[in-house]
C-alpha positions as CSV (number, residue, x, y, z in Angstrom):
1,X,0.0,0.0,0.0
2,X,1.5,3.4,-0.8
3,X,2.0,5.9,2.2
4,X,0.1,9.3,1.3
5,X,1.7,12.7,3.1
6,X,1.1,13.2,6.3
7,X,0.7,16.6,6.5
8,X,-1.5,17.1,2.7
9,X,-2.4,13.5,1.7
10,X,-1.1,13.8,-1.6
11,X,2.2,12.4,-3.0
12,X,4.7,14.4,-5.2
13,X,6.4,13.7,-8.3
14,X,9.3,12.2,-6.4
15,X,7.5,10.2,-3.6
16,X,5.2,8.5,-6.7
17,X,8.2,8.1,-8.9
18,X,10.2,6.7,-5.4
19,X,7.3,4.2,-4.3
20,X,6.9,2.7,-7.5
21,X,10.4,1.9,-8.2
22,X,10.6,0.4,-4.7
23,X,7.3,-1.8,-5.6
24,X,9.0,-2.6,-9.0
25,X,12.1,-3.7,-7.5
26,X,10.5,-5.4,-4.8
27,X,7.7,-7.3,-6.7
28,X,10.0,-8.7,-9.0
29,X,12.8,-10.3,-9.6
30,X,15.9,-10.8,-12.1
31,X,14.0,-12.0,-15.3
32,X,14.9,-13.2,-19.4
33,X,13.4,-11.5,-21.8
34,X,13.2,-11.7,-25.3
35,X,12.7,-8.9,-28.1
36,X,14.4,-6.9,-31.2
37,X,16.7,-4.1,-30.5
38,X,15.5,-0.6,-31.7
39,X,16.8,2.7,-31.4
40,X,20.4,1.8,-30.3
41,X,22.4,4.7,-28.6
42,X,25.6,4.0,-27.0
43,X,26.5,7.0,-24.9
44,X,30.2,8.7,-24.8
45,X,30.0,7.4,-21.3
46,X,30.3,3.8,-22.6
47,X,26.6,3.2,-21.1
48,X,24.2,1.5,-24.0
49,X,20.6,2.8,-24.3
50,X,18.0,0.9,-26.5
51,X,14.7,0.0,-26.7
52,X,13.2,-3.9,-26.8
53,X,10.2,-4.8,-28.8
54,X,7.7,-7.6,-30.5
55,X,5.4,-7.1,-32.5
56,X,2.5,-5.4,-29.6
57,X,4.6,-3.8,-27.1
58,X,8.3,-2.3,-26.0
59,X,10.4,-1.5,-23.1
60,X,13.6,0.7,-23.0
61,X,16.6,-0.9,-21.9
62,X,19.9,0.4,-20.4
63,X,22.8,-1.8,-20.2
64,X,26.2,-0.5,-18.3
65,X,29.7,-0.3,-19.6
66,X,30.6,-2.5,-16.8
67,X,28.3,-5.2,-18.3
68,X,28.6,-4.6,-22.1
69,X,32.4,-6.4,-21.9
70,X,30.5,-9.5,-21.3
71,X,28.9,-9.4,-24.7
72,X,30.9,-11.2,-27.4
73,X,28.6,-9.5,-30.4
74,X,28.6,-6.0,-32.1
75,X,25.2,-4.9,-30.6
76,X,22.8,-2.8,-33.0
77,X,19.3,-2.3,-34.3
78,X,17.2,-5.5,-35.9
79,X,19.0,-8.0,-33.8
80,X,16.7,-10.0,-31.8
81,X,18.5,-10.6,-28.1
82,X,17.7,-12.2,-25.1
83,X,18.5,-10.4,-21.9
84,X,18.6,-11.1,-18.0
85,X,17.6,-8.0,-16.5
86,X,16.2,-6.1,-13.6
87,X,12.7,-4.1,-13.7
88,X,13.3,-0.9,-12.7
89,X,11.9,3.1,-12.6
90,X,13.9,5.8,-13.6
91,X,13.1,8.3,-11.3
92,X,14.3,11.4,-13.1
93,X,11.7,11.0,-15.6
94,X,9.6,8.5,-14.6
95,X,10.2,5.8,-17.3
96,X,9.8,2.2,-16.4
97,X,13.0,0.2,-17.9
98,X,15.2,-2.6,-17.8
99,X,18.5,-3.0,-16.8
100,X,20.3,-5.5,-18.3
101,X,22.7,-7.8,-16.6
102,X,23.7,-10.3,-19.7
103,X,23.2,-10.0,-22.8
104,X,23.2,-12.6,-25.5
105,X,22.1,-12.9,-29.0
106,X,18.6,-15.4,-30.2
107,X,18.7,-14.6,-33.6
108,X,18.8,-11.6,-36.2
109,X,15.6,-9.3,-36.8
110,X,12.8,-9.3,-39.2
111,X,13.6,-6.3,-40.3
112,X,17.0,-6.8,-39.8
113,X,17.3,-9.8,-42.2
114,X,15.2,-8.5,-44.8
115,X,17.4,-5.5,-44.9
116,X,20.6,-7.6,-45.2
117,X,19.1,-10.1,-48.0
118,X,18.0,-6.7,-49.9
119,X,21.5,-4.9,-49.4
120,X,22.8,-8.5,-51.0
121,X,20.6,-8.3,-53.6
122,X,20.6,-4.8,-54.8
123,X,24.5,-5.5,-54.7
124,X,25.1,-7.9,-56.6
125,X,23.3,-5.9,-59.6
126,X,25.8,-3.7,-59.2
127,X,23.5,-0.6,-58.3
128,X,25.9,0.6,-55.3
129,X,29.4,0.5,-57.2
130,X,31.5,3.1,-56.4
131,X,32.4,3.7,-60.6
132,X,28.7,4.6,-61.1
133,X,28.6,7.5,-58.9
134,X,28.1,10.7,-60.5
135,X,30.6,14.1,-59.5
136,X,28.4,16.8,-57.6
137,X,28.6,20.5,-59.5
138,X,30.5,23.0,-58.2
139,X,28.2,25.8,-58.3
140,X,24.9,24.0,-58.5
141,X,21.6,26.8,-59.4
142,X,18.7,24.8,-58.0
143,X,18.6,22.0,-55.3
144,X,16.1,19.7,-55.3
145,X,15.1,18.2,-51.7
146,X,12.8,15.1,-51.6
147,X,10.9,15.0,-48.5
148,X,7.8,15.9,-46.4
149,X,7.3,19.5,-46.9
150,X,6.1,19.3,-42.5
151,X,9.5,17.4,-42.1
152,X,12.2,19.4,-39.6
153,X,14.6,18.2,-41.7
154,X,13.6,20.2,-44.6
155,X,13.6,23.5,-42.6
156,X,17.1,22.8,-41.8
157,X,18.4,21.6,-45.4
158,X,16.5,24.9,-46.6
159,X,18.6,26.9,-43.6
160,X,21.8,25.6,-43.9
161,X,21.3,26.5,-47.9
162,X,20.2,29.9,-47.2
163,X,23.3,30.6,-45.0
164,X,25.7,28.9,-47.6
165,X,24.2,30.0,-50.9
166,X,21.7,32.7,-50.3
167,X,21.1,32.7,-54.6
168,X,20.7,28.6,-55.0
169,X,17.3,28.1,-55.5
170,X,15.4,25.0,-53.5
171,X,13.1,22.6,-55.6
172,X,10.8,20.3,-52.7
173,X,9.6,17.1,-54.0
174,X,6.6,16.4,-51.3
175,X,6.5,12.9,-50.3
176,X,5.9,11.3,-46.5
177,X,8.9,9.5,-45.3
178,X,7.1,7.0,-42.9
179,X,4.7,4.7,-42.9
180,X,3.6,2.2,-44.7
181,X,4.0,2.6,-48.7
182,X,5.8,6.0,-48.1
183,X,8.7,4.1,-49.9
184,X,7.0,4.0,-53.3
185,X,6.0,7.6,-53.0
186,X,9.8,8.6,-52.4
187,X,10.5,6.6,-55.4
188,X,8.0,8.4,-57.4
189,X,8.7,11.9,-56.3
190,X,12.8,11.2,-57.1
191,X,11.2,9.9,-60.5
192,X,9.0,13.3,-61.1
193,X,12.2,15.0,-60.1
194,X,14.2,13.4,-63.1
195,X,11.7,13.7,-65.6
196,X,11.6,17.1,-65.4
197,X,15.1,17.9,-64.9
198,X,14.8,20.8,-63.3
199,X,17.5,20.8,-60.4
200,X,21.2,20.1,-60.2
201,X,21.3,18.4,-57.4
202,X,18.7,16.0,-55.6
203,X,18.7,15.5,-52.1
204,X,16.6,12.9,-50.6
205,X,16.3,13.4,-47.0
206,X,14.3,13.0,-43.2
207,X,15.4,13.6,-39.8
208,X,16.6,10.6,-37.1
209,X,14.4,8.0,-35.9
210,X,13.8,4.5,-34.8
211,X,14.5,1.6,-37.4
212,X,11.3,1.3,-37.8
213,X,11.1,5.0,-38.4
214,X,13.7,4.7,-41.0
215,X,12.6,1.4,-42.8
216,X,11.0,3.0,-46.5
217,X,14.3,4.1,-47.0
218,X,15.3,0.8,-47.8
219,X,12.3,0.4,-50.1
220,X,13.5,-1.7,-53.3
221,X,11.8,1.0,-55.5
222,X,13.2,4.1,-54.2
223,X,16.6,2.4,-54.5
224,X,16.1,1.3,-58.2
225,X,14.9,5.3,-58.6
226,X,17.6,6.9,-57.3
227,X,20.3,4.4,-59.5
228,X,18.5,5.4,-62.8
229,X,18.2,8.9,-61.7
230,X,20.3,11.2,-64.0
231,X,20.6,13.7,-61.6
232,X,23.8,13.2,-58.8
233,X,21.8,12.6,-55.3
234,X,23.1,13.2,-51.6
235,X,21.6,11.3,-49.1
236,X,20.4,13.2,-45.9
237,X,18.4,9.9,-43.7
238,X,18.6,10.1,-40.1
239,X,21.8,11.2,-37.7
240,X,25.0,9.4,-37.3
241,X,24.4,6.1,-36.2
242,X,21.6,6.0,-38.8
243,X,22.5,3.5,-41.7
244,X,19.5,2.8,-44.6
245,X,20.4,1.0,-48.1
246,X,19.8,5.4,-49.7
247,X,22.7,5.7,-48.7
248,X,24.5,3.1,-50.0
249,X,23.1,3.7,-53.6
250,X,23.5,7.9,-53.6
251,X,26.1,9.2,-55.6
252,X,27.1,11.0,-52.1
253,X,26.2,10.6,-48.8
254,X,25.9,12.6,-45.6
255,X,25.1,11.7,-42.1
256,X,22.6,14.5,-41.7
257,X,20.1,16.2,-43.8
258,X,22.0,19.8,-42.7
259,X,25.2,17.4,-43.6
260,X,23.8,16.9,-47.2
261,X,23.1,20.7,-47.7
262,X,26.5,21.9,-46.5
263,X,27.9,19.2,-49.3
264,X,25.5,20.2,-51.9
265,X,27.0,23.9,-52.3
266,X,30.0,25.7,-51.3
267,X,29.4,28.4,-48.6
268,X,30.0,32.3,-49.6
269,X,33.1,31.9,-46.9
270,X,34.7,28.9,-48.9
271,X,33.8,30.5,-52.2
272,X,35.5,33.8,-51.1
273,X,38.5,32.2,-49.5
274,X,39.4,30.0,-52.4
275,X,39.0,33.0,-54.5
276,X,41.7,34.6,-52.5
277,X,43.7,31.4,-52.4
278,X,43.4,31.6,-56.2
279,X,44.3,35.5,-56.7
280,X,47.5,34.8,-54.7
281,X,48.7,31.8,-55.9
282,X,47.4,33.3,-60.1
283,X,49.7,36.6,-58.6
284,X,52.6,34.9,-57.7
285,X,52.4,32.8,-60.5
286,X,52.1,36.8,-62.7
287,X,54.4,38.2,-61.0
288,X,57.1,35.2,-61.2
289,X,56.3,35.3,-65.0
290,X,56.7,39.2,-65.4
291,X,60.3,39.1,-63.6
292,X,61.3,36.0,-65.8
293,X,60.3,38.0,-69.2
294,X,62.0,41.1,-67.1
295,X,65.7,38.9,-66.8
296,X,65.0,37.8,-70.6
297,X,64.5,41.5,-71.6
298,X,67.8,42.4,-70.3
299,X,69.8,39.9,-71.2
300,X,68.7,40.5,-75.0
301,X,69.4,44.6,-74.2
302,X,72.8,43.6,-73.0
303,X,73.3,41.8,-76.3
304,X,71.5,44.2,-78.5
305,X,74.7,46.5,-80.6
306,X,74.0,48.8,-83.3
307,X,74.8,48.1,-86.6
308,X,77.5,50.3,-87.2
309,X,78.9,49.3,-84.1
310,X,78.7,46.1,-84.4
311,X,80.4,46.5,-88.3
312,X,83.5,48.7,-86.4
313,X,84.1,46.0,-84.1
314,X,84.0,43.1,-86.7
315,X,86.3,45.5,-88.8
316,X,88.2,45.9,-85.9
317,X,88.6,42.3,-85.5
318,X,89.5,41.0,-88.7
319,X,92.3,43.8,-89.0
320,X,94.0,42.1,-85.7
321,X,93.2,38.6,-87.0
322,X,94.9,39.3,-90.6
323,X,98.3,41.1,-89.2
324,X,98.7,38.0,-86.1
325,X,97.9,36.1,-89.4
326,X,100.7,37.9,-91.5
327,X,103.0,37.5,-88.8
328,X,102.7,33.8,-88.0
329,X,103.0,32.9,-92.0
330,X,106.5,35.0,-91.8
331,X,107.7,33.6,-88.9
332,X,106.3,29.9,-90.7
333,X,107.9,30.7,-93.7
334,X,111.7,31.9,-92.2
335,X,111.3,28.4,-89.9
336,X,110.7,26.4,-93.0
337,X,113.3,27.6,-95.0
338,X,116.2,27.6,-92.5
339,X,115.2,24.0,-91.8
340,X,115.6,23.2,-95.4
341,X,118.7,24.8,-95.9
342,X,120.2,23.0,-92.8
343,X,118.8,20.1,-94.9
344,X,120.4,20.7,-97.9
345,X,123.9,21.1,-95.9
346,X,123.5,17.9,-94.3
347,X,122.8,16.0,-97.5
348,X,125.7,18.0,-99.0
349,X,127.9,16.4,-96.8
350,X,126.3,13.5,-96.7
351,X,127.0,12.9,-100.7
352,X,128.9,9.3,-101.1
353,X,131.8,9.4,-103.5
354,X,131.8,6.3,-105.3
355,X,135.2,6.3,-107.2
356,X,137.1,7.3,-104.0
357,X,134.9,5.0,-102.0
358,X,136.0,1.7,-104.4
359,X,139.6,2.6,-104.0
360,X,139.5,2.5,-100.2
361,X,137.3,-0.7,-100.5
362,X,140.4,-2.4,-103.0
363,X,142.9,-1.2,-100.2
364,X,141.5,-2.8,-97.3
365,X,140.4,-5.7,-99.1
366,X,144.0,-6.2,-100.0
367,X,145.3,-5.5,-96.1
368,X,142.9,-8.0,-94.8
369,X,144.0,-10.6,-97.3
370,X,147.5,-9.7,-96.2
371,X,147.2,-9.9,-92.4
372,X,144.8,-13.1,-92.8
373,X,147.7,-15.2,-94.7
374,X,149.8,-14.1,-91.8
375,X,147.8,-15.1,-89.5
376,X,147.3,-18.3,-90.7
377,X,151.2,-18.6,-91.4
378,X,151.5,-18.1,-87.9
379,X,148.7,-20.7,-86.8
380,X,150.0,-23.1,-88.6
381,X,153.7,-23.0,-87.1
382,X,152.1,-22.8,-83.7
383,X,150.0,-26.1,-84.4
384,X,152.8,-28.0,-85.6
385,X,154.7,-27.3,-82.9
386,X,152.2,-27.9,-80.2
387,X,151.8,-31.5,-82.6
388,X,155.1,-31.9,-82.0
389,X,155.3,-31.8,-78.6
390,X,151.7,-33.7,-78.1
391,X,153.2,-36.7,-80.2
392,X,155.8,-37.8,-77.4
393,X,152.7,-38.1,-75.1
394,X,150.1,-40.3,-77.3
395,X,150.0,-43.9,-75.8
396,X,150.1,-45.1,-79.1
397,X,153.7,-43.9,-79.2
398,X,154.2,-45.3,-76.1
399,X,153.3,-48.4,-77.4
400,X,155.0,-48.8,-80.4
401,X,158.1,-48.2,-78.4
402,X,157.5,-51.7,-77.1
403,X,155.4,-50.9,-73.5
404,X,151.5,-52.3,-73.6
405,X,148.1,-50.7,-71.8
406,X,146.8,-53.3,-69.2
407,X,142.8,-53.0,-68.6
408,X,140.7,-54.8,-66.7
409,X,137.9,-56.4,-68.4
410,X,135.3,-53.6,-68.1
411,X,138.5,-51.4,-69.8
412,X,139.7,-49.6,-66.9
413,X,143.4,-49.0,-67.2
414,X,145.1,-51.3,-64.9
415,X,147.7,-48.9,-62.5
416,X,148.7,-51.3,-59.4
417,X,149.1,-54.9,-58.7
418,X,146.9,-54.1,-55.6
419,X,143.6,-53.5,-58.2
420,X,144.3,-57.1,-59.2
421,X,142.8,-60.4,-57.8
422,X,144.3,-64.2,-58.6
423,X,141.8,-64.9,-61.5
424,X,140.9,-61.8,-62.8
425,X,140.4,-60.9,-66.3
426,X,142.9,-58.7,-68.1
427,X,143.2,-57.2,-71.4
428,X,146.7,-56.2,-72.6
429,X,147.2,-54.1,-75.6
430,X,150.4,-54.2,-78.0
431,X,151.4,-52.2,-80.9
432,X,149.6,-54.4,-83.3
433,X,146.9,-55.9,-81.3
434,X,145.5,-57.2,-78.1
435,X,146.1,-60.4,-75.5
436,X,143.5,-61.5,-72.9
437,X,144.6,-63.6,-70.2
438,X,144.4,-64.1,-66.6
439,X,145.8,-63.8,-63.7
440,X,147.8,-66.8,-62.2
441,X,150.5,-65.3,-59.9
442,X,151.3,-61.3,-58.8
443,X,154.2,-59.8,-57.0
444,X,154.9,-56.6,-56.2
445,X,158.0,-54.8,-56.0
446,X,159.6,-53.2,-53.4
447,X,160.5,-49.8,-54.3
């Protein structure tokens, strides 16, 4: 039962909020519950807000840095979880919630997988490569914005343009952006928006919501319209966190419809300060050109003569050139001809004389003949007497004289009766021939 106040019998704001919780907590226990994650937030504080739903009802949920680390899955919209939590009452704004203990994943979304199965699809046609995306002009005129015309997010595209490019004129394509079938009127107003061709740019925006919120904007019809469209398309859905298949298949995309504005045209600040970006860098680039034609200019001055200057100077010249030339065929000349006249005196003397030459030839001829049959006069007295006095030492002098040569029989000149054994072999040589024989007795003599 809950107290009243004792003093007016009526509870405040904070006793209500207070008693409830306390019943809440009280009543009931940790409990599992299953649902679909919607409108994720995780909080710079690490703390993770979302919502959990079916198909009839939903609860918010808050789950605590301290407990997200148990997770072992990238949390996020469409996935369908199963949590252990607390009931609870936020007393600061009254909100009944959950607060999650564990977290673990039962299966993927609804929504969730039919968004995935379309993004696969849609892909693999080839209507979100990055080679099909058109450039975005410069300096667009008009801007065309697809959207509700009660949407917040077109007051703020039509703001930020107004700020940035007060002469750009805006184009709205009406359209709702939720709901049920909103999807094929997007695609029809992007379609209306081509056909006439009115606008430079085509921005096809709405302001943040749930996933549910968000859902048309993966519509398969609006995608296919915005591929074909000739016109190059930013996409503007939602805030940061916010993902939808538009903005896979635009030919840019921002994270906010104000986002998609600021990239549609360049502000009056940018425009003036890349002007004067471009008037510096085009001076320099003037004034570096003027002081190169400047150099040029005098260096042609400095080699720029008048003609009858220039005529006086070359006259000038070839005066000095033809007296050095003058002077060095003299001094050519006088070298040449002393060198042939030394020539001609050195040949002069140089001149056989053949007669005179002949009769000193004949004259040494006959002294060499002379002096070489004395010579050999001479040789030949020498030789006879060196024969002479060799003769008295040949053996075979010796011999004939009636002595003999005794050698063993190898031939070895036998010189001692010591070199001899009883037996041995001898050969004895006479004046007209030779003895073998052997030895049968020896004595030697006593000197």
């Amino acid at each position: 039962m809950i107290k009243k106040n004792s003093q007016t019998g009526v509870l405040t704001v904070s006793q209500l909020t207070k008693n409830i919780k306390s019943l809440i907590e009280n009543t009931f226990p940790e409990i599992w519950v299953k649902g679909e994650i919607s409108n994720f937030v995780r909080a710079a504080s690490g703390h993770c807000y979302f919502s959990l739903k079916d198909d009839s009802s939903q609860v918010r949920c808050v789950l605590f840095r301290s407990r997200l680390i148990r997770a072992d899955f990238e949390i996020d919209n469409g996935l369908e979880v199963e949590v252990l939590a607390s009931p609870s009452m936020f007393e600061k704004r009254g909100e009944f919630q959950l607060v999650v203990q564990l977290i673990q994943r039962s299966g993927i979304g609804q929504l969730f997988e039919r968004y995935e199965k379309r993004k696969s699809l849609l892909a693999e046609e080839g209507l979100f490569e990055s080679d099909k995306k058109k450039p975005l002009p410069r300096f667009p005129k008009k801007i065309g914005v697809v959207t509700s015309k009660d949407a917040a997010a077109l007051r703020d595209v039509c703001k930020t343009l107004a700020d940035r490019a007060p002469s750009v004129s805006v184009v709205v394509y009406h359209s709702p952006v939720q709901g049920v079938g909103s999807g094929l009127r997007l695609a029809e107003a992007v379609l209306v928006a081509d056909a006439r061709c009115e606008v430079d740019v085509l921005i096809i925006c709405r302001g943040g919501g749930s996933y549910e919120d968000l859902w048309e904007f993966n519509s398969e019809e609006l995608i296919r319209a915005i591929a074909h469209c000739s016109i190059p398309t930013i996409s503007g859905v939602g805030h940061e966190t916010d993902t939808t298949l538009v903005d896979f298949v635009c030919d840019h995309h921002a994270v906010t419809p104000t986002a998609a504005a600021a990239a549609g045209v360049y502000s009056a600040t940018e425009i003036r300060s890349d002007l004067r970006r471009l008037s510096k860098d085009l001076l320099g680039k003037m004034r570096g050109r003027v002081e190169a034609w400047q150099q040029q200019l005098d260096y042609f001055n400095r080699r720029l003569i008048h003609p009858g200057k220039r005529n006086a100077s070359l006259i000038e010249t070839l005066t000095r050139m033809a007296a050095r030339l003058s002077v060095s065929s003299q001094r050519l000349m006088r070298g040449r001809e002393a060198r042939l006249i030394a020539g001609f005196s050195h040949l002069t003397r140089a001149k056989p004389n053949s007669k005179a030459s002949a009769l000193v030839l004949n004259n040494m001829r006959l002294r060499i003949r002379r002096e070489m049959a004395s010579i050999v006069s001479v040789s030949h007295d020498r030789l006879a007497r060196v024969s002479g006095g060799l003769s008295h030492l040949d053996p075979k002098q010796v011999v004939s004289r009636g002595y003999s040569i005794v050698r063993f029989g190898a031939g070895e000149i036998l010189t001692s009766v010591d070199s001899v054994a009883i037996n041995d072999q001898l050969k004895i040589q006479l004046n007209d021939g030779e003895l073998e024989t052997s030895v049968t007795a020896k004595k030697e003599i006593t000197p």
